[in-house]
C-alpha positions as CSV (number, residue, x, y, z in Angstrom):
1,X,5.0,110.8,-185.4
2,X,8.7,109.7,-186.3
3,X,8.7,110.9,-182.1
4,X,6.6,108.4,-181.1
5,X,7.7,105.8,-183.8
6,X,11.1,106.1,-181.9
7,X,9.6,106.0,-178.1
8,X,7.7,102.7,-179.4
9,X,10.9,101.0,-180.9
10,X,12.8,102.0,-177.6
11,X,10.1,100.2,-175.9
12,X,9.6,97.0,-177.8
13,X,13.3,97.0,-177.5
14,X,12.9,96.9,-173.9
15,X,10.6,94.5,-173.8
16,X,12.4,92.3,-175.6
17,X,15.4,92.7,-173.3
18,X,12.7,91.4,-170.4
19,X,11.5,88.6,-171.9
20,X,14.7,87.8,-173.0
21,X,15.8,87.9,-169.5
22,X,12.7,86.6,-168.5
23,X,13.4,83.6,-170.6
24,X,17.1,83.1,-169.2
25,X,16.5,82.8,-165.9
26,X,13.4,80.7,-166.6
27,X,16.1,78.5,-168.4
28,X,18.4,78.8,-165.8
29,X,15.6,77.6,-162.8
30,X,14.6,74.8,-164.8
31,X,18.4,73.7,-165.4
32,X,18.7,74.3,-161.3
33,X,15.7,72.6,-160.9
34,X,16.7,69.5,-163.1
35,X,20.2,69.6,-161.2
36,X,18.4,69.6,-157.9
37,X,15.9,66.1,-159.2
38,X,19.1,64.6,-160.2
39,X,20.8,65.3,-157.0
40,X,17.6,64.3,-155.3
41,X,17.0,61.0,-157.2
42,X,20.7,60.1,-156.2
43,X,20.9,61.0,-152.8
44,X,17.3,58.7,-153.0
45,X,19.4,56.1,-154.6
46,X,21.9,56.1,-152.4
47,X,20.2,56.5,-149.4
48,X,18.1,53.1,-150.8
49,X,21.7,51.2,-151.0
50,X,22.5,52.2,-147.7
51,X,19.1,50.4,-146.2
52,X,19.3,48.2,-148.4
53,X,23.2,47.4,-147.5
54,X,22.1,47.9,-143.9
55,X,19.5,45.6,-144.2
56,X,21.9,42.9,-145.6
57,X,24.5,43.9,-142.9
58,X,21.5,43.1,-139.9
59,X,20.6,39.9,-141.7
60,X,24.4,39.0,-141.9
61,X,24.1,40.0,-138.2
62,X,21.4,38.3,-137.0
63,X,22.5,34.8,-139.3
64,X,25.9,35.0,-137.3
65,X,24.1,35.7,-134.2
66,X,21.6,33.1,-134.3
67,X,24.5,30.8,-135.7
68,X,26.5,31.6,-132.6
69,X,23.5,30.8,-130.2
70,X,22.7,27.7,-131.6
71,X,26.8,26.6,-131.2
72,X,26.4,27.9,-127.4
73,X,23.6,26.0,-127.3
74,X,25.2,22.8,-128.8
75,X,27.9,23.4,-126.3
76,X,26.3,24.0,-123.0
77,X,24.4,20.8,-124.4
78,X,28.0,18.6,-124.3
79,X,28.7,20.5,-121.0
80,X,26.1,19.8,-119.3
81,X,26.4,16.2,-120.6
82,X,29.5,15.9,-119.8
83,X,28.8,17.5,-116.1
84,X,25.8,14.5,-115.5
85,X,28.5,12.5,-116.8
86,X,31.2,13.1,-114.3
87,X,28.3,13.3,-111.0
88,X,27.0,10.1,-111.9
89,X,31.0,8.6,-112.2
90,X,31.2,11.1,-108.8
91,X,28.7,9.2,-107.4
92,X,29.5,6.2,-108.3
93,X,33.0,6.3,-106.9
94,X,31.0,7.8,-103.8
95,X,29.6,4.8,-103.4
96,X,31.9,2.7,-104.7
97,X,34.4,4.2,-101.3
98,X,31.9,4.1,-99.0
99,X,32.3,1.3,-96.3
100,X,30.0,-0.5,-95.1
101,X,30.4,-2.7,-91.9
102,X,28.6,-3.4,-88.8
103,X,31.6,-3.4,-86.2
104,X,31.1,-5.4,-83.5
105,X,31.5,-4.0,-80.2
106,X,35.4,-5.3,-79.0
107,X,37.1,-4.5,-76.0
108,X,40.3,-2.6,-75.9
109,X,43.0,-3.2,-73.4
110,X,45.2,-0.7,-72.3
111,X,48.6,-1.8,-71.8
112,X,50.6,1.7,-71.3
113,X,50.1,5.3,-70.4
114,X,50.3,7.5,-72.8
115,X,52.5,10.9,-71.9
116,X,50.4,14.4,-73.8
117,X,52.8,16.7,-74.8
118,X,51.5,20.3,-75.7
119,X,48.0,21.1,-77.0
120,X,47.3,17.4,-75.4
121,X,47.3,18.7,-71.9
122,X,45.0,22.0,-72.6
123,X,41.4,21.1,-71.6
124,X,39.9,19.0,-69.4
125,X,42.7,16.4,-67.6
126,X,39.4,13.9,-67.0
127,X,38.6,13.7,-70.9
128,X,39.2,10.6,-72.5
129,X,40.9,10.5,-75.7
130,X,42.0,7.7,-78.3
131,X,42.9,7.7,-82.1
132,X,42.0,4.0,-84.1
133,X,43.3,3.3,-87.2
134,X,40.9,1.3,-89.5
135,X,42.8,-0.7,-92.8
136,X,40.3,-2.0,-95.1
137,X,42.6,-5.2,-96.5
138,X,42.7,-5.4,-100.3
139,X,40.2,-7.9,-102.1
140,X,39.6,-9.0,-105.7
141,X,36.5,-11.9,-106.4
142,X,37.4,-15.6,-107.7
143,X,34.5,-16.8,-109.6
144,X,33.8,-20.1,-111.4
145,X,36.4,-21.5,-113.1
146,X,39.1,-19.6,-111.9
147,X,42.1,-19.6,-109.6
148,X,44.5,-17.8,-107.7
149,X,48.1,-18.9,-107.4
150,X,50.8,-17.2,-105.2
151,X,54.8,-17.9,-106.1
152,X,57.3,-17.6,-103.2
153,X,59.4,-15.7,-105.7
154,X,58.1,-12.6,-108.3
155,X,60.1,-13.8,-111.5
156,X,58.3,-16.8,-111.3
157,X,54.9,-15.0,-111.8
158,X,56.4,-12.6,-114.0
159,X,57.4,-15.1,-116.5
160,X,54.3,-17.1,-116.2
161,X,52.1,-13.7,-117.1
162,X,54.5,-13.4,-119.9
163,X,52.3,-16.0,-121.7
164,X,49.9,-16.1,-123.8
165,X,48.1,-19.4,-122.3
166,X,49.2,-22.6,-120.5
167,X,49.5,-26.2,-121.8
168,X,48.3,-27.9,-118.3
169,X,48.1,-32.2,-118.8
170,X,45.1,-33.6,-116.9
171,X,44.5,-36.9,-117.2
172,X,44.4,-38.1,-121.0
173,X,43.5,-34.3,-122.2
174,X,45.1,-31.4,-122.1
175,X,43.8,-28.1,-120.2
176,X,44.7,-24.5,-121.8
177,X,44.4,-21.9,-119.1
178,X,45.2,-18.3,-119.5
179,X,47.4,-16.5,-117.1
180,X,45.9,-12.5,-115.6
181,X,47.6,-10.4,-113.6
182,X,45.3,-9.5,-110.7
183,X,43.5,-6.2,-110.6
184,X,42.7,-5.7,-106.6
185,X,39.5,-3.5,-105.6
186,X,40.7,-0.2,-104.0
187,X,41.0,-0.6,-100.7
188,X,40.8,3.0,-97.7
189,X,42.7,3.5,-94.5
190,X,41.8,6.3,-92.1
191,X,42.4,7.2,-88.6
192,X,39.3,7.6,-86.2
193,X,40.1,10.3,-83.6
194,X,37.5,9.9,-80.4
195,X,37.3,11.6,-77.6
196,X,34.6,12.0,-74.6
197,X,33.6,15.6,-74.5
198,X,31.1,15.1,-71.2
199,X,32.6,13.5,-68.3
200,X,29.5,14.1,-66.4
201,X,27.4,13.0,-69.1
202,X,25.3,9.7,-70.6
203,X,23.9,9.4,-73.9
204,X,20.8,7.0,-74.0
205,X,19.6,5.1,-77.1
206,X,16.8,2.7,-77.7
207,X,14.3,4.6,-75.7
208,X,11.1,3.0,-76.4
209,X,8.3,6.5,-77.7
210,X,5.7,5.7,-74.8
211,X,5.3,8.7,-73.5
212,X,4.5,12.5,-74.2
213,X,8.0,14.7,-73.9
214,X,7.9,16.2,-71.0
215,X,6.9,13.1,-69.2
216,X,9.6,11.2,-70.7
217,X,12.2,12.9,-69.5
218,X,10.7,13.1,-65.8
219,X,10.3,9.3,-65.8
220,X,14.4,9.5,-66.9
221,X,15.5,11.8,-64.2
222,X,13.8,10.0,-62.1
223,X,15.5,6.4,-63.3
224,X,18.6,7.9,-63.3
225,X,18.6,9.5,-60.0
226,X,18.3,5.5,-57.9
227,X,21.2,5.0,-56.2
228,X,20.1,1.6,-56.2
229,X,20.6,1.1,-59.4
230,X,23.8,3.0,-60.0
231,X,22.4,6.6,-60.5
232,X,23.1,9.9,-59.2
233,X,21.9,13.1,-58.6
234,X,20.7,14.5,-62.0
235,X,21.5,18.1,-62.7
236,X,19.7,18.1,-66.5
237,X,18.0,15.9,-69.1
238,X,17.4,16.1,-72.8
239,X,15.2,13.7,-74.8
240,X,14.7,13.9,-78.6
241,X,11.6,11.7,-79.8
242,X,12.3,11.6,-83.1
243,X,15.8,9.5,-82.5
244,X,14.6,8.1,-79.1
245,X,18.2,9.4,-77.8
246,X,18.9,11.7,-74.3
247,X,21.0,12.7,-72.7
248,X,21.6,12.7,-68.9
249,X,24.0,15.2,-66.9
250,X,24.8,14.1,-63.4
251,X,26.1,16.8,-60.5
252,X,28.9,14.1,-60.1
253,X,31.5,12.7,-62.8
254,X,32.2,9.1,-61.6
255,X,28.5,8.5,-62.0
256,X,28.6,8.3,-66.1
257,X,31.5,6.4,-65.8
258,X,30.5,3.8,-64.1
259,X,27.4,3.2,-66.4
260,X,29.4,3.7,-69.2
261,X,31.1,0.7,-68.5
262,X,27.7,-1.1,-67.9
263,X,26.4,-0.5,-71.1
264,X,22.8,-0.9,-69.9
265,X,20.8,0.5,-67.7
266,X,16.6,0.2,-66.2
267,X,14.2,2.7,-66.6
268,X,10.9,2.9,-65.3
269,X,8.3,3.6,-68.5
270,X,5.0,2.5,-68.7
271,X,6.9,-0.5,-67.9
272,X,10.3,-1.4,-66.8
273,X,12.9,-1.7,-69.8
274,X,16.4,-1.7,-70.4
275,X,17.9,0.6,-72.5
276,X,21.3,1.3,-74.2
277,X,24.0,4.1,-72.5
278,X,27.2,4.6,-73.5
279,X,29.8,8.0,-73.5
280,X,28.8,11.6,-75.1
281,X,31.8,11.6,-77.8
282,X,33.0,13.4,-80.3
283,X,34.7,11.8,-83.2
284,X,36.3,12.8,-86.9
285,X,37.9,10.8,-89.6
286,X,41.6,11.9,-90.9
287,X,44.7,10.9,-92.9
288,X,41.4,8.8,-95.2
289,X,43.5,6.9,-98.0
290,X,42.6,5.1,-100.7
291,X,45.1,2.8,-103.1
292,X,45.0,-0.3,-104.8
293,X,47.6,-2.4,-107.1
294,X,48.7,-5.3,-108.3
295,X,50.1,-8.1,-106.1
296,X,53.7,-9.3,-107.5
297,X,54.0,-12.9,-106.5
298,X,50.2,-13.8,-107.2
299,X,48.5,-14.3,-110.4
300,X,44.8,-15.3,-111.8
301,X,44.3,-18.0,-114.1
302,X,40.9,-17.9,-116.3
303,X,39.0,-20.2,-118.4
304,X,39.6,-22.9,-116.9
305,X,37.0,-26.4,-117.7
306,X,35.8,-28.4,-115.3
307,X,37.5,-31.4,-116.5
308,X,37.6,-33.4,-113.2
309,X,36.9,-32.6,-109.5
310,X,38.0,-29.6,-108.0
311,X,40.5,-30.7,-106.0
312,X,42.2,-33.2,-108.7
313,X,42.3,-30.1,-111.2
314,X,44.1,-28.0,-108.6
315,X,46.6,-30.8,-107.7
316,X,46.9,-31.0,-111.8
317,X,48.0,-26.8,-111.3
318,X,50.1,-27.1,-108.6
319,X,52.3,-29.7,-110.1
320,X,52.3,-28.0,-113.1
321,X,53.3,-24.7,-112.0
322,X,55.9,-26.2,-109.6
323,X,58.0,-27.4,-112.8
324,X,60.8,-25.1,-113.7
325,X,59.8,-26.6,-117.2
326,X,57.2,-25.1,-117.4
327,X,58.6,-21.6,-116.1
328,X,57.0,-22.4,-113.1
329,X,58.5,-22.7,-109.1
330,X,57.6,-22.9,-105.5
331,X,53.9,-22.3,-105.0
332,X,52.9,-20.7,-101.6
333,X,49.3,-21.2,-102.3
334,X,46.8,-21.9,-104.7
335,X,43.1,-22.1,-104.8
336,X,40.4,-23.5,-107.9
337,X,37.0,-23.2,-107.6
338,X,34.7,-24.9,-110.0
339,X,32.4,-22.9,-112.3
340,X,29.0,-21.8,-110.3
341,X,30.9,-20.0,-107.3
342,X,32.4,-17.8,-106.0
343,X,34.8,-16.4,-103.4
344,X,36.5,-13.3,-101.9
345,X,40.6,-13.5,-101.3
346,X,41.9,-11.2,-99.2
347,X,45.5,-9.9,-99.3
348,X,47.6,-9.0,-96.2
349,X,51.2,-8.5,-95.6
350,X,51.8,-10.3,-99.5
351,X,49.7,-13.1,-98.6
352,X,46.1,-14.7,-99.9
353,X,43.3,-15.4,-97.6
354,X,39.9,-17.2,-99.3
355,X,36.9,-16.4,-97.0
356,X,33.5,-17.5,-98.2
């Protein structure tokens, strides 16, 4: 008995070992297992800041994005304002330089030979070449109630533009004018270089359209191949319909030249007309300039009333101006207009010119 007594002690003993065991490592896998919730809740905290900080960082992002967009925007905006700015000033200085001026047709005489030296003498020897310079003369617009005055000497204008206004005596009243210096339109000068590049050929304008192609330019060869009437053997024609232009290339030089100098010539159409020939050129526009300024010995004076007639006001200003008084001196020339027209002075080698 006391045996088994023992045996069962040892046992409960043993037991109690286990469970006691049992119970620490049950201990210790719920303190793991509480360590592991804690580390999980804060690695699910801080993951959560870092979205959440991400989140802020793409909205920051995207704010200074979008900010910057709308500033490229506003920018291209003033660009592009400033670009339709500056084409419509382009074009308006375009067409501000742009001459136009229907050039009568004027004959040139030839007074000398001229000897080509170098690149002049390569080609042709039979070409005709010629350079024209063309000076657009300076102009500024009188209007109403206005005038120009030009000094024989610049201090004299000087010191009259050095004033305020003028105290001119006409009559029983007293006329204030003010004194301007003159702002001049911007005037070009360019060089016209012009040479014949056919010798054998004749251009041909003002062709009436009567005709299909083809038997246009059969009725032309044909015209242009009358001896009678100053032709020549035709070696080719061209005709464009749309510009009611051709051209006409002879076998023989001397016959373009000698229409040429005709300037018209009779073809046989539907009827018989006369049309316009002249040269095949070639021509391009160098040295173009462009400059304006201020004329020294002339000055503009404005506001002027319409007191009396026009031409007892300007006799008034002349003898005004011509008093060394009145810091005036020797007037070249001066010109009033009353209020209601207008006129267009010309300057040329430091003179005026009025032209209607």
């Amino acid at each position: 008995v006391a045996e088994n007594c023992k045996r069962e002690v040892l046992f409960f003993q043993k037991s109690e070992n286990k469970v006691e065991k049992a119970d620490d490592t049950k201990s210790k896998l719920l303190l793991e297992k509480l360590e592991e919730d804690d580390i999980k809740l804060k690695a699910q905290q801080e993951m959560l800041a870092c979205v959440n900080k991400q989140d802020e960082c793409q909205k920051d992002e995207f704010l200074k994005l979008a900010k910057r967009k709308q500033d490229l925007l506003e920018k291209l905006r003033r660009v592009q304002a400033e670009l339709d700015g500056k084409r419509a000033d382009c074009t308006k200085l375009r067409q501000k330089f742009k001459i136009y001026a229907q050039i009568p047709d004027t004959e040139v005489k030839f007074i000398a030979c001229h000897e080509e030296t170098g690149d002049e003498r390569d080609g042709d020897p039979q070409l005709v070449r010629g350079v024209f310079t063309v000076s657009q003369r300076a102009a500024t617009l009188l209007q109403g109630g206005q005038a120009l005055i030009t000094f024989e000497e610049e201090n004299v204008a000087s010191q009259i533009l050095k004033m305020a206004k003028c105290s001119v005596s006409c009559e029983t009243s007293i006329l204030d004018v003010k004194p301007r210096r003159i702002t001049m339109d911007p005037a070009v000068k360019f060089e016209v270089h012009y040479q014949i590049i056919m010798v054998k050929g004749l251009k041909v304008s003002n062709i009436p359209p009567s005709m299909p192609e083809e038997r246009m330019k059969d009725r032309l060869e044909m015209s242009f191949s009358r001896p009678s009437r100053g032709g020549g053997e035709v070696e080719r024609v061209e005709y464009d319909q749309n510009s009611a232009t051709g051209h006409i290339t002879f076998l023989h030089p001397g016959v373009a030249q000698s229409l040429t100098l005709r300037g018209r010539y009779r073809v046989d159409l539907d009827t018989e007309v006369n049309v316009q020939v002249g040269p095949v050129y070639d021509y391009h526009l160098r040295k173009f300039q462009t400059f304006c300024g201020c004329p020294k010995r002339t000055i503009m004076l404005v506001d002027i009333e319409d007191m009396v007639e026009e031409e007892d006001l300007q006799d008034h200003l002349e003898i005004h101006f011509q008093k060394p008084s009145n810091s005036g001196g020797e007037i070249e020339t001066l010109k009033y207009i009353q209020k209601g027209k207008a006129l267009q002075a010309f300057f040329c080698d430091d003179t005026a010119e009025i032209d209607n």
